[in-house]
N, C-alpha and C positions, 0 to 999 in steps of 0.2 A: 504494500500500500504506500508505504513512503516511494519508494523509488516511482512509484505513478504515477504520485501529486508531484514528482521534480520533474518529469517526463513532463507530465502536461502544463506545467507553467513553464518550460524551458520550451517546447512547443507554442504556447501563447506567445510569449515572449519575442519569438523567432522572428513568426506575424507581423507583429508589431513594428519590431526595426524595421523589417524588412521591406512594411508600409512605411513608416516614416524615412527612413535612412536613405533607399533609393533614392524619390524626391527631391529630397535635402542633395545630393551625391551631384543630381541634374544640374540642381538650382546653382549648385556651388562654380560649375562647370562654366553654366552662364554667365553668369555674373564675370567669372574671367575671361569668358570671351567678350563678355560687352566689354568691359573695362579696357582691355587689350588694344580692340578696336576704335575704343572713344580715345584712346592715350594717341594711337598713331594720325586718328583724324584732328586731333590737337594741332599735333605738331606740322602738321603737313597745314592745316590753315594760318599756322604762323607764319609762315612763308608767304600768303597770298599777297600782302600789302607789300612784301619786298618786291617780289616780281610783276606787278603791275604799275611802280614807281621808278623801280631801281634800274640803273644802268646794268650791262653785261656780265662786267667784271664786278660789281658790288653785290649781283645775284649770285654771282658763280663762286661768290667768297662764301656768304651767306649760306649757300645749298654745303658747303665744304661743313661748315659750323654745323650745321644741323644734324649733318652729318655723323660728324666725331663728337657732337655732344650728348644727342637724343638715342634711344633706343632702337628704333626703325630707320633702315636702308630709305632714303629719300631720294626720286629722280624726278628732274623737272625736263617735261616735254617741252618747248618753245614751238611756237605758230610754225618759225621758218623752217621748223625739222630738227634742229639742231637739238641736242639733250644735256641735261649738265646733273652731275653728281652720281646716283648709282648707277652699274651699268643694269640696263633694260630693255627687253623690247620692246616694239609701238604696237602693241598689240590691239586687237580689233576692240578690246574694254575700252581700250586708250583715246583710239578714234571716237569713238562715240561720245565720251566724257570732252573730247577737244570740238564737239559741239556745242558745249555749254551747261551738259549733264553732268553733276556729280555722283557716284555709284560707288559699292562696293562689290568686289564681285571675288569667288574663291579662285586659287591658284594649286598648283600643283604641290608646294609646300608653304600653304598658308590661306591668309587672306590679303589684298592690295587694295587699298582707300586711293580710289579717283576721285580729286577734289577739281573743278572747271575752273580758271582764271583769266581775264584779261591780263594781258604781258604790256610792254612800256609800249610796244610797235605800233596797239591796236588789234592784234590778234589771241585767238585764245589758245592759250596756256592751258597742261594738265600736271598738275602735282600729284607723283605715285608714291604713299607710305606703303612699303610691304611690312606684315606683321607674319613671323615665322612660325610656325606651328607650336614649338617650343615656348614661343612668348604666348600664344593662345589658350595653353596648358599651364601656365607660371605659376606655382602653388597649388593646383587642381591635384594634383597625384599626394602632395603631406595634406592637404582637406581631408581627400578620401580617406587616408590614414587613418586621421585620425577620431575620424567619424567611425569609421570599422572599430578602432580601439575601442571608442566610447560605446557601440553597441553591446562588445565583447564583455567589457567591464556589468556594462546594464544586465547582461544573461548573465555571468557569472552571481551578479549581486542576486538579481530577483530568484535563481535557482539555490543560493543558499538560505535565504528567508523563507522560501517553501520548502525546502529541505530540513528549516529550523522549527516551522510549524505543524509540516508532517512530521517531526519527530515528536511531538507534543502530541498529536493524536493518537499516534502508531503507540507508544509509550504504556498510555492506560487500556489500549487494546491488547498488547501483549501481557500484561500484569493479568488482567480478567482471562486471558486465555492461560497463563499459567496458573490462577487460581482453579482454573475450571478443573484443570487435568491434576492438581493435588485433589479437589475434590472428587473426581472420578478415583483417583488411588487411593481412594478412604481414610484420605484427612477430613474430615470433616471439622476441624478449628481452624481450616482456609476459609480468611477475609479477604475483599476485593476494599480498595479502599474509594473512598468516595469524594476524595476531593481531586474529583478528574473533570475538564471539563462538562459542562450541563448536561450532556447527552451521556457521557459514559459515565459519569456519575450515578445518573437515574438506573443504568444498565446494572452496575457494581451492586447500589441498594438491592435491586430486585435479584441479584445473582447472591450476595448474603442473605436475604429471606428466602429466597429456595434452598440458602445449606443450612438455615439453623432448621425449616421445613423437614427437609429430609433427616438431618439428625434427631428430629424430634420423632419422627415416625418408625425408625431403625430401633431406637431405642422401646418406642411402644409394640413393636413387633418380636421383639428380644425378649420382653416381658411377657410378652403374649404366648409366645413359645416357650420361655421357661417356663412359667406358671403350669400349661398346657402339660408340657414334660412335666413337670412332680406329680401334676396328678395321676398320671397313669402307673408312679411307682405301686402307690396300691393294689391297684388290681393287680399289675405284673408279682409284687407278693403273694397277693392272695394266691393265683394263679401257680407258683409257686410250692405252696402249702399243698394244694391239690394234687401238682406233680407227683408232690414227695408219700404222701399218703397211698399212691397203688400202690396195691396189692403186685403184681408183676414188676420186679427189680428194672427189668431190659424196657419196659415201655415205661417203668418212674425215668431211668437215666434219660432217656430219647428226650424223653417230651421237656424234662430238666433241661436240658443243654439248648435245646428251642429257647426255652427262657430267658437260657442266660445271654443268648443272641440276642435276643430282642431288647432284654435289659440293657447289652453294652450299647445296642443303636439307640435307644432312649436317653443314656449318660452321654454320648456323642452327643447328639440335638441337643440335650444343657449346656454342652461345653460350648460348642458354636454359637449357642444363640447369648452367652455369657461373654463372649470375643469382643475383646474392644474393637472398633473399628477402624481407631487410628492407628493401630497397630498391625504390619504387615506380617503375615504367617509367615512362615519357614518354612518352607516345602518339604514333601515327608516326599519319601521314599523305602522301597518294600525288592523282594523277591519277587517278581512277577510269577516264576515257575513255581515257585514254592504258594502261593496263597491259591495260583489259580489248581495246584494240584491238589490241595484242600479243599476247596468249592466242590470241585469234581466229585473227589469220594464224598462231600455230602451228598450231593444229586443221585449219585450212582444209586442210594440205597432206593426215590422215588423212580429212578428212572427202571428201574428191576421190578418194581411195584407196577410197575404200569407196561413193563413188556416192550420199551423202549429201547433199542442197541445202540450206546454209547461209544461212540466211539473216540480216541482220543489221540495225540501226535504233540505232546509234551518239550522242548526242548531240553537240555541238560541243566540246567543251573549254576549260577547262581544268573538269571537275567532283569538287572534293575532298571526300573522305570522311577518317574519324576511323579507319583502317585502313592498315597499313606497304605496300607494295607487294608483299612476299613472299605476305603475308598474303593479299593482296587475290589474287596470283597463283595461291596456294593454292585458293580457293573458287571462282575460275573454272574452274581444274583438275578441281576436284573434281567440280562442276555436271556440266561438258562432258564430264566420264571416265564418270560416268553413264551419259549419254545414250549414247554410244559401248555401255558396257557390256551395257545392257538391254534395248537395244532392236535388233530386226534391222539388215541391212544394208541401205542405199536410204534407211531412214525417216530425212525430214530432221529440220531441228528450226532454232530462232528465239532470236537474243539481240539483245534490248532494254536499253537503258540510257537515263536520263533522269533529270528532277531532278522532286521529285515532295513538297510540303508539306514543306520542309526537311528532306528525305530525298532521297537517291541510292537509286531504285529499278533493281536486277537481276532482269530477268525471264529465265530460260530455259524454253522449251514445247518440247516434243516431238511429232513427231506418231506417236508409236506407241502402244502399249496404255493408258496411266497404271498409277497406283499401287496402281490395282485398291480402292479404300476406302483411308482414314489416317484414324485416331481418335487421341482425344487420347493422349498418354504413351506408344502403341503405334505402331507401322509404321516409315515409313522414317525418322523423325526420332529414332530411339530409337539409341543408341551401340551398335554391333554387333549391329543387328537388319537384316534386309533380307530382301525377298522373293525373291531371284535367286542365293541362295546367297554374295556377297559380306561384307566387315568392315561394311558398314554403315555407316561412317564419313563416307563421304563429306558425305550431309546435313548430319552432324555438324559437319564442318568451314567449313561456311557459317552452321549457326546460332552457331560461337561466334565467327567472325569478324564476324559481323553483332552479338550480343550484346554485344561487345567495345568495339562502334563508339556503344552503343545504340540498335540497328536489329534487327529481327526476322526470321522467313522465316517463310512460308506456302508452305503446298502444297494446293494444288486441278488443276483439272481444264481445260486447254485447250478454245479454239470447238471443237475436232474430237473432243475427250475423251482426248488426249496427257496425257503429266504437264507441269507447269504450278508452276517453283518462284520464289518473288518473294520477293529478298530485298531487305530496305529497310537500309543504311547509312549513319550516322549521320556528321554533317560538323562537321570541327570545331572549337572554339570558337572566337571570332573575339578 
């Protein structure tokens, strides 16, 4: 923005000279030529009472003096032919001015002032001033000079006063846009200040009442989810109690350890919704093969339940990703709950893990119907949109664990035409 408003007033500016300067450049030009001209036709009329009075030799001294004294070559035609002082032709200007016309007329290196005269004889006289090109220009080339200087001077000045003003606007626009983006990074004790100019001032206020705004609603949303979370510690007790009281050891332990899943996710959701916000996490990081080899043999015991062939392609270990374990626990979850979900009983389905152009690729394929078409912004990747009547979510919860990690997810279409999701997870930095 600065460099635009210098662009366009050095542009305006340009204009301007450009209109005035030329002009001026013409006028200046004139003025020396007229001057030039009036100066030689002076001198050449000084002579006229000489040689309509003066004897031969009194003229012929005279023409000498004017001569070596004045600026312009002076030739005086006489009636009888005869010429005295510069040398000249009798050129056809000549003739006609020895009719009693006075004239100027251009030459090949100048201008010649024909002035008409009576001479002592009775006959008429022509007095020739030539003015040399040189003398027509005299001073005209330092004018121009210095009229270019003074334009040069003008652009320079009027381009740093807009460059001094655009710095004053540009200034509180970039403050507000570095406020913005701490407030985007969950500062939220980023102020814009307000004594900016009228406009960006008004801007600055309204951009501090949208961050104490937002801060005020984080924090009722924090509470709203803590609170939310404690309540449900009860029942996950109660529930609990109940486990532990069957009668059958192997279905107390099962249905116990569900619990305790559910409890650490519940203690998670406290912890995060307890997170200051001005404070930027520290990225976790996990074994990829190791939590997704865990997930697995939980699933394995529904997917045996339900007559499901699992199939699996594990890589070695240890493969790290830029993702917590919960987290990573979470979009396995999520993937596999899918599949479970959507598709009948029997149809198996395939998890792949591997390292893949420094990415940790998760592939899950199913072999049942797919996604039926996914366009962009629309279908299963959309936050509570889903074709099956479900929250939708689930995808969801793979693309931000994978965006988190800076890794992406795709969904296309297995060899068999199953759904097909590859999410790539970002590893991290060394």
């Amino acid at each position: 923005m600065r460099r635009r408003i210098a662009l366009l007033v050095a542009a305006t500016t340009t204009l301007v000279l450009v209109a005035f300067l030329i002009p001026l450049a013409v006028l200046v030009r004139t003025v020396a030529f007229d001057r030039a001209v009036n100066t030689a036709t002076t001198e050449a009329q000084a002579l006229t009472s000489v040689v309509s009075t003066a004897d031969r030799s009194t003229l012929e001294l005279s023409v000498q003096r004017a001569n070596a004294e004045g600026r312009f070559p002076v030739t005086v035609f006489l009636a009888d032919g005869d010429r005295l002082g510069a040398r000249a032709e009798r050129t056809p200007a000549v003739r006609l001015a020895a009719r009693g016309r006075s004239l100027t007329v251009d030459t090949d290196n100048g201008v010649a002032v024909l002035v008409s005269v009576g001479d002592a004889s009775g006959g008429q006289a022509v007095i020739r001033s030539v003015v040399a090109e040189q003398e027509l220009m005299r001073g005209v080339h330092r004018a121009w000079l210095l009229l270019a200087g003074l334009g040069l001077v003008l652009l320079v000045l009027s381009v740093l006063v807009a460059d001094r003003m655009a710095r004053s606007l540009v200034r509180p626009t970039r403050e507000l846009s570095a406020v913005s983006h701490r407030l985007a990074g969950g500062e939220l004790d980023a102020r814009a200040r307000v004594d900016a100019p009228a406009e960006m001032g008004e801007v600055a206020t309204a951009l501090n009442h949208l961050a104490g705004r937002i801060r005020e609603l984080l924090a009722e949303e924090r509470e709203y989810v803590a609170d939310l979370s404690h309540r449900l510690r009860t029942p996950l007790m109660s529930l609990r109690l109940d486990a532990e009281s069957l009668r059958d050891e192997e279905e107390s332990r099962r249905i116990t350890e569900h619990v305790d899943a559910l409890q650490r996710a519940v203690t998670r959701i406290i912890e995060q919704a307890g997170r200051r916000s001005s404070q930027t996490p520290v990225p976790d990081s996990c074994d990829a093969a190791a939590v997704v080899s865990e997930r697995l043999e939980f699933w394995s015991v529904l997917a045996e339940d339900t007559e499901r062939e699992m199939r699996s392609d594990i890589a070695p270990g240890p493969l790290r990703v830029a993702v917590g374990d919960s987290e990573l626990s979470d979009c396995v979850d999520a993937l596999l709950g899918n599949v479970f979900a959507h598709t009948e009983e029997g149809v198996g389905f395939e998890v792949r893990l591997f390292d893949r152009d420094g990415f940790v690729r998760l592939v899950v394929t199913d072999d049942g119907p797919g996604f039926g078409g996914v366009e962009s912004g629309s279908g299963p990747m959309s936050r509570g949109a889903s074709g099956s009547g479900s929250s939708g979510l689930g995808l969801d919860i793979a693309r931000r664990a994978a965006g988190e990690s800076g890794g992406s997810v795709t969904l296309d279409a297995g060899e068999d035409g199953g759904a097909r999701v590859v999410v790539d997870f970002g590893v991290p930095a060394e």
